[in-house]
C-alpha atoms as an extended CHARMM CRD file, in Angstrom:
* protein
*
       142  EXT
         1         1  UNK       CA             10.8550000000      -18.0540000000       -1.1810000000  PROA      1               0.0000000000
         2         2  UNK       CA             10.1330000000      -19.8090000000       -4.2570000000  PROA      2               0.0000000000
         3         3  UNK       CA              9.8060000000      -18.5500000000       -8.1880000000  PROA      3               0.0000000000
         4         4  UNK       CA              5.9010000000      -19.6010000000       -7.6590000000  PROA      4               0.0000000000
         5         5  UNK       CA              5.2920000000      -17.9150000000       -4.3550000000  PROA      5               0.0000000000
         6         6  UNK       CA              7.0520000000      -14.7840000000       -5.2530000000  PROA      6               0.0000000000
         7         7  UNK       CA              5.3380000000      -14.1810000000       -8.6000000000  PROA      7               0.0000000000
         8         8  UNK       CA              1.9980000000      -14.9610000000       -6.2760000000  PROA      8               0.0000000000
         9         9  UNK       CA              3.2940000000      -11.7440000000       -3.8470000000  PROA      9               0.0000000000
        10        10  UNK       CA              4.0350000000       -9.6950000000       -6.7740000000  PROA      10              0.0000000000
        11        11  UNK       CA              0.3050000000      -10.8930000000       -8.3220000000  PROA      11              0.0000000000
        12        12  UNK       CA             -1.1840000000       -9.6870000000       -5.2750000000  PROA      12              0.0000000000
        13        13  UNK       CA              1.1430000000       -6.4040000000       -5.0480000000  PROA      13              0.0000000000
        14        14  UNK       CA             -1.3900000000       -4.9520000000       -7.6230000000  PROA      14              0.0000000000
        15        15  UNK       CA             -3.7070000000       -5.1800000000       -5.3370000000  PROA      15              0.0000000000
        16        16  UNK       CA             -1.8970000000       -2.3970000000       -3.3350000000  PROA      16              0.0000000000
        17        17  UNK       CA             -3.4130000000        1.4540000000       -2.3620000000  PROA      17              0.0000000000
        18        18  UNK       CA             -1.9700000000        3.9930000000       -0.6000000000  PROA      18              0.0000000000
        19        19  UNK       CA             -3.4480000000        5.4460000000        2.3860000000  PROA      19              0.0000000000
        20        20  UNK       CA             -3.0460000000        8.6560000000        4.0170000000  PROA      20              0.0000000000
        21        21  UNK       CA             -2.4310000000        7.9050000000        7.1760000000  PROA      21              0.0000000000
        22        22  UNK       CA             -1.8180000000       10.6860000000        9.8570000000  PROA      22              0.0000000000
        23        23  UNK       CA              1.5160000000        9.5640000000       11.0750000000  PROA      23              0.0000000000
        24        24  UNK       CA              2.8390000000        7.8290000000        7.7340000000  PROA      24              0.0000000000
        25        25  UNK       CA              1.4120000000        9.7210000000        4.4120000000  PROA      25              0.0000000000
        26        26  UNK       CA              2.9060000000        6.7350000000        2.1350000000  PROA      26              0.0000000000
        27        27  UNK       CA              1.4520000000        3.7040000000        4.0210000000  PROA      27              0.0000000000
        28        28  UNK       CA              0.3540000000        1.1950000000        1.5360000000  PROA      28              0.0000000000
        29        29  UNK       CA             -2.3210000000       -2.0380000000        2.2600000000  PROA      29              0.0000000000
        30        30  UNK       CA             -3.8280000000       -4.3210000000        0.6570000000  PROA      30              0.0000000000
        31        31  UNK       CA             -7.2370000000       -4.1020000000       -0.9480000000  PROA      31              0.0000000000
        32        32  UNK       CA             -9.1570000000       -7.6070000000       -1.3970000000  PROA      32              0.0000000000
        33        33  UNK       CA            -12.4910000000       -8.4080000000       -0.9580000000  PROA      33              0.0000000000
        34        34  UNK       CA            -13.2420000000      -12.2480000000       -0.5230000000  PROA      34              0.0000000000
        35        35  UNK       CA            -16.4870000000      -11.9550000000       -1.4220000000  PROA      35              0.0000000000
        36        36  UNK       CA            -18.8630000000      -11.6790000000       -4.2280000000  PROA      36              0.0000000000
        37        37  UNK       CA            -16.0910000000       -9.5340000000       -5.9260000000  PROA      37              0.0000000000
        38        38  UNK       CA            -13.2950000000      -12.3760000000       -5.5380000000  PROA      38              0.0000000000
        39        39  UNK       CA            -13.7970000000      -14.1980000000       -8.7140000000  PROA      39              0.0000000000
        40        40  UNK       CA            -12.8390000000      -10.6370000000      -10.2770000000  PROA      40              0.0000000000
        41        41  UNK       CA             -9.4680000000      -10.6270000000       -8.2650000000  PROA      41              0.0000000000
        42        42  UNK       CA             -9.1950000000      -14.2360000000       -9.4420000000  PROA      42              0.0000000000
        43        43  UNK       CA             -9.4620000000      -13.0370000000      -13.4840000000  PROA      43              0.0000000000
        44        44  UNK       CA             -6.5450000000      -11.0280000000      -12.4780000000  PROA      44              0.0000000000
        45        45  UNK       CA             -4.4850000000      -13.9360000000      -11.1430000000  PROA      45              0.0000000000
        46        46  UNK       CA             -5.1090000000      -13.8830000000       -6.9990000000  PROA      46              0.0000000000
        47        47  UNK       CA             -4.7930000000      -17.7480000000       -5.9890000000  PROA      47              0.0000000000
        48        48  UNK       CA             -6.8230000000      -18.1070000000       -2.4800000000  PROA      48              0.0000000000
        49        49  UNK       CA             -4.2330000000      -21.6520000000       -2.2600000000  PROA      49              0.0000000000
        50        50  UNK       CA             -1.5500000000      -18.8890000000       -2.6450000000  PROA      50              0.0000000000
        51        51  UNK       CA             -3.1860000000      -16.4690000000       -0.3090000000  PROA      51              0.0000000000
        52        52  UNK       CA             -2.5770000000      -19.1620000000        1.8890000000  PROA      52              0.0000000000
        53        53  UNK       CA              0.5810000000      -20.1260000000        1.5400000000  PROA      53              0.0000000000
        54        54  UNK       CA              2.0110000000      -16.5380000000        1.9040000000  PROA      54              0.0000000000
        55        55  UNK       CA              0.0710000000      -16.1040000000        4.9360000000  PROA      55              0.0000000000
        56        56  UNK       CA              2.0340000000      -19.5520000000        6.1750000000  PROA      56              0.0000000000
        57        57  UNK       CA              5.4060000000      -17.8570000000        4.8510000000  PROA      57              0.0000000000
        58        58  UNK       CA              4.1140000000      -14.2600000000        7.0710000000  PROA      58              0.0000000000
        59        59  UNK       CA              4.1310000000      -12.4690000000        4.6670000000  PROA      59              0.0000000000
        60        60  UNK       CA              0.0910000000      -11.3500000000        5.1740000000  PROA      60              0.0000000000
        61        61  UNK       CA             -2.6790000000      -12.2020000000        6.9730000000  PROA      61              0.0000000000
        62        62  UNK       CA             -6.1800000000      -13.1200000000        6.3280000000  PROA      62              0.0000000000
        63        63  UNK       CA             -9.5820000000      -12.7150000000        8.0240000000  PROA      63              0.0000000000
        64        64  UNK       CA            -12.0500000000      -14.2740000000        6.2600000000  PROA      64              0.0000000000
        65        65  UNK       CA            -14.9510000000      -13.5890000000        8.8330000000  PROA      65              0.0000000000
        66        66  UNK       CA            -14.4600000000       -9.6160000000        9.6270000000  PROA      66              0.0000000000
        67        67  UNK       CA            -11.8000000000       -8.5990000000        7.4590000000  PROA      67              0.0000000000
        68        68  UNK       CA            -10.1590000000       -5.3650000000        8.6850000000  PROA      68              0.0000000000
        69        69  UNK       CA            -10.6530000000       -1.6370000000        8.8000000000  PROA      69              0.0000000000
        70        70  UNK       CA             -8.1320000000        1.5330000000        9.5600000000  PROA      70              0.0000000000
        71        71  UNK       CA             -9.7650000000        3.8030000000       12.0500000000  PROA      71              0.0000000000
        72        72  UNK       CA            -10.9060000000        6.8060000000       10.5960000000  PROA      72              0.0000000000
        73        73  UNK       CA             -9.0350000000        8.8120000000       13.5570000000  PROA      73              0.0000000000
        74        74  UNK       CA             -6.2420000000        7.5020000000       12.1560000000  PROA      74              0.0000000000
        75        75  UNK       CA             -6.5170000000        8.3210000000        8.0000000000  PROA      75              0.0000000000
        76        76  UNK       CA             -5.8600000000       12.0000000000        6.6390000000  PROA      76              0.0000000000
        77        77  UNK       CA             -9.3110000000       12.8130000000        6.2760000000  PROA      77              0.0000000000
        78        78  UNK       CA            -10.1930000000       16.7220000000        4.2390000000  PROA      78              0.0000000000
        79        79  UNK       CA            -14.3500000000       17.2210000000        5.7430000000  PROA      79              0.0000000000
        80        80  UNK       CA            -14.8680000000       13.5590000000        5.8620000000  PROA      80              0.0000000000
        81        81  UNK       CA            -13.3790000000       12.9610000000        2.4130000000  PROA      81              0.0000000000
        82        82  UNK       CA            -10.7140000000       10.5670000000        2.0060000000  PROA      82              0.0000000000
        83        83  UNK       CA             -8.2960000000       10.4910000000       -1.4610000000  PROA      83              0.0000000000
        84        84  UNK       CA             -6.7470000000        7.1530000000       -2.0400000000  PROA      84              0.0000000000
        85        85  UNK       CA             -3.9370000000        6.7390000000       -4.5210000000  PROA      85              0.0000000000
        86        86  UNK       CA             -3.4660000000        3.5940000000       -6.7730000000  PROA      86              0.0000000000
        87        87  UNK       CA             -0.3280000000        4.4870000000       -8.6940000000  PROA      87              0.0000000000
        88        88  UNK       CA             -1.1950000000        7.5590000000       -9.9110000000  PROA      88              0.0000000000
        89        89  UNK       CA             -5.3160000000        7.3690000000       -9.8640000000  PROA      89              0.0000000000
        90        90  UNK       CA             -7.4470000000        8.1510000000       -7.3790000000  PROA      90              0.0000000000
        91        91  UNK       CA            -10.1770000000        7.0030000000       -5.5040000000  PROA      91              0.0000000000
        92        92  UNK       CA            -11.8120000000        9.3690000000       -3.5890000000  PROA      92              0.0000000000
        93        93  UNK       CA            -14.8360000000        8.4140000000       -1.0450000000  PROA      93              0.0000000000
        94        94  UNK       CA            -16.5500000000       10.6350000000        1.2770000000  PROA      94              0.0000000000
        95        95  UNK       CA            -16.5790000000        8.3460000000        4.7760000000  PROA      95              0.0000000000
        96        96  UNK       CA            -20.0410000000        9.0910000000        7.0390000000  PROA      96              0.0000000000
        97        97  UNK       CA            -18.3850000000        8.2330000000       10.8040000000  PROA      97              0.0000000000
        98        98  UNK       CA            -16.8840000000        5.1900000000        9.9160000000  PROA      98              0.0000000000
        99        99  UNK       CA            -13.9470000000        3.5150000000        9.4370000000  PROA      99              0.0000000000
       100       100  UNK       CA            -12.2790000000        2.6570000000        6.6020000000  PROA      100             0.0000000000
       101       101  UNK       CA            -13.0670000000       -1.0690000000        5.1670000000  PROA      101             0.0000000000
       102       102  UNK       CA             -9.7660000000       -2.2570000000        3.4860000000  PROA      102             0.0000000000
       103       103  UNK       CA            -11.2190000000       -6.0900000000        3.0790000000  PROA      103             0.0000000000
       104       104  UNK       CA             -9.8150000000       -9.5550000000        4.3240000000  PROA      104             0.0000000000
       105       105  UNK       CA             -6.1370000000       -9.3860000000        3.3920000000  PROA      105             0.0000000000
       106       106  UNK       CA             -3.3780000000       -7.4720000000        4.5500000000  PROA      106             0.0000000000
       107       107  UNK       CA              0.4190000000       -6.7570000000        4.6000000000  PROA      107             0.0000000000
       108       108  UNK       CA              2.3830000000       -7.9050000000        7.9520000000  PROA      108             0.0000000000
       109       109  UNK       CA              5.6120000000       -5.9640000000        8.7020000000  PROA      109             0.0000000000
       110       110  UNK       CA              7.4510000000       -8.6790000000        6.4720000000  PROA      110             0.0000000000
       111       111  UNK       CA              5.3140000000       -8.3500000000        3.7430000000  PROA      111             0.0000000000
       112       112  UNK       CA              5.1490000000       -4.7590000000        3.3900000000  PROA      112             0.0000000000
       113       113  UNK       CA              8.7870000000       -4.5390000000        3.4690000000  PROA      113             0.0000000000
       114       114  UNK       CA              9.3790000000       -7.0370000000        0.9630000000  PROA      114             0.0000000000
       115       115  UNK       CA              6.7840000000       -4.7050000000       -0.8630000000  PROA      115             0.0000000000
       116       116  UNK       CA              8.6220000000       -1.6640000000       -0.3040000000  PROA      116             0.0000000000
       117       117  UNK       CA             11.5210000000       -3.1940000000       -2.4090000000  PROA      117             0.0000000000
       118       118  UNK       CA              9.9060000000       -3.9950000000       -5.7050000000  PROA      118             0.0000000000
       119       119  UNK       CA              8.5480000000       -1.8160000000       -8.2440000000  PROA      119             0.0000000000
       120       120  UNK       CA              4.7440000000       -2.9560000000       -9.1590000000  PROA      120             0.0000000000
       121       121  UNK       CA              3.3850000000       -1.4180000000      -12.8080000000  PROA      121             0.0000000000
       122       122  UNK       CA             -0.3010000000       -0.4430000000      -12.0570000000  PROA      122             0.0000000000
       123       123  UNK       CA             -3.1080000000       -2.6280000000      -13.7510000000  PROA      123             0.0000000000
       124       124  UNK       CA             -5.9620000000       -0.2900000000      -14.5070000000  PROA      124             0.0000000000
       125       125  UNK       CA             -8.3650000000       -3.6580000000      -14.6300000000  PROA      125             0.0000000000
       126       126  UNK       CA             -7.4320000000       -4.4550000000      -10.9420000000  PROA      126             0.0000000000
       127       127  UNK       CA             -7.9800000000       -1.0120000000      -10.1510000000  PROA      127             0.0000000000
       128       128  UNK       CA            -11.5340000000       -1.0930000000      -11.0940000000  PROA      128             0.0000000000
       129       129  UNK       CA            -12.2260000000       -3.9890000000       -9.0010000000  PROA      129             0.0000000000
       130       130  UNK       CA            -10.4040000000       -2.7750000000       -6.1250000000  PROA      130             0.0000000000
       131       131  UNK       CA            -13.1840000000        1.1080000000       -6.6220000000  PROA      131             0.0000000000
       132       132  UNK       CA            -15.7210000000       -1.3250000000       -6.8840000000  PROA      132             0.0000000000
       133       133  UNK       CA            -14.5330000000       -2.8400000000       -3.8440000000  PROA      133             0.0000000000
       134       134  UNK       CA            -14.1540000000       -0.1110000000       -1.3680000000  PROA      134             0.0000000000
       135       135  UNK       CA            -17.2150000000        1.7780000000       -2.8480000000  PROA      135             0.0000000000
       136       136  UNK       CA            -19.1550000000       -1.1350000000       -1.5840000000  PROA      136             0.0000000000
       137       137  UNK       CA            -18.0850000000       -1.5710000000        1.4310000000  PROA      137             0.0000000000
       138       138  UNK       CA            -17.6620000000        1.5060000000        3.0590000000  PROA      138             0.0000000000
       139       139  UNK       CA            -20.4060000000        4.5720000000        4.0110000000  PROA      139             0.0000000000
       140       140  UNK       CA            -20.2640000000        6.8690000000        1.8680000000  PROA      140             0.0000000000
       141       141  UNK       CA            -22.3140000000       10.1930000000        1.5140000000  PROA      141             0.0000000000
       142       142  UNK       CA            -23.8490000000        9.2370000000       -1.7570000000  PROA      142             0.0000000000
């Protein structure tokens, strides 16, 4: 991997949440929106050329169409309530029978283990886009 493609996985490592999932509670994914949010994720250095090129390397994949969700039998829900955890801060949404909209990007296998093995300081600005993000696209009782 090169200098420029591994300071593009550790750009888009901030873009990491943890999920409560029922069998793993420390399952992280990816949370990016290419849509009218992704000139936000761009001001805080995600590269769609780059996107691309780590998807080539396997690293993630992309669905530009759909994007993907995690079924909600499948997240640690408390009365449809779900608390997600970006290093240290929470966002908490209350999920009406749905699933749980995590965007366009996300980890493979290889890429969250390369994850796994380097330490990622939070960035409170790309934690605001990433609330915004999941906020809008996901049910929520308010």
């Amino acid at each position: 991997i090169s200098n420029e493609n591994a300071l593009a996985f550790s750009e888009l490592c901030f873009c990491a949440i943890n999920i409560p999932m029922n069998r793993d509670k420390d399952f992280y994914e990816l949370v990016v929106f290419l849509d009218k949010l992704w000139n936000e994720y761009e001001k805080q250095g995600i590269n769609y050329g780059k996107l691309l090129e780590l998807e080539s390397m396997g690293l993630i994949n992309i669905d530009a169409v759909t994007g993907y969700c995690i079924s909600s039998a499948n997240v640690s829900l408390n009365n449809e309530s779900i608390s997600l955890n970006y290093y240290g801060s929470q966002i908490d949404l209350d999920i009406v029978n749905s699933d749980l909209n995590i965007g366009n990007v996300v980890f493979t296998d290889a890429g969250r283990a390369l994850f796994s093995a380097i330490s990622i300081d939070p960035k409170m600005e790309m934690f605001k886009v990433i609330k915004k993000g999941l906020k809008k696209h996901n049910k929520t009782k308010s």
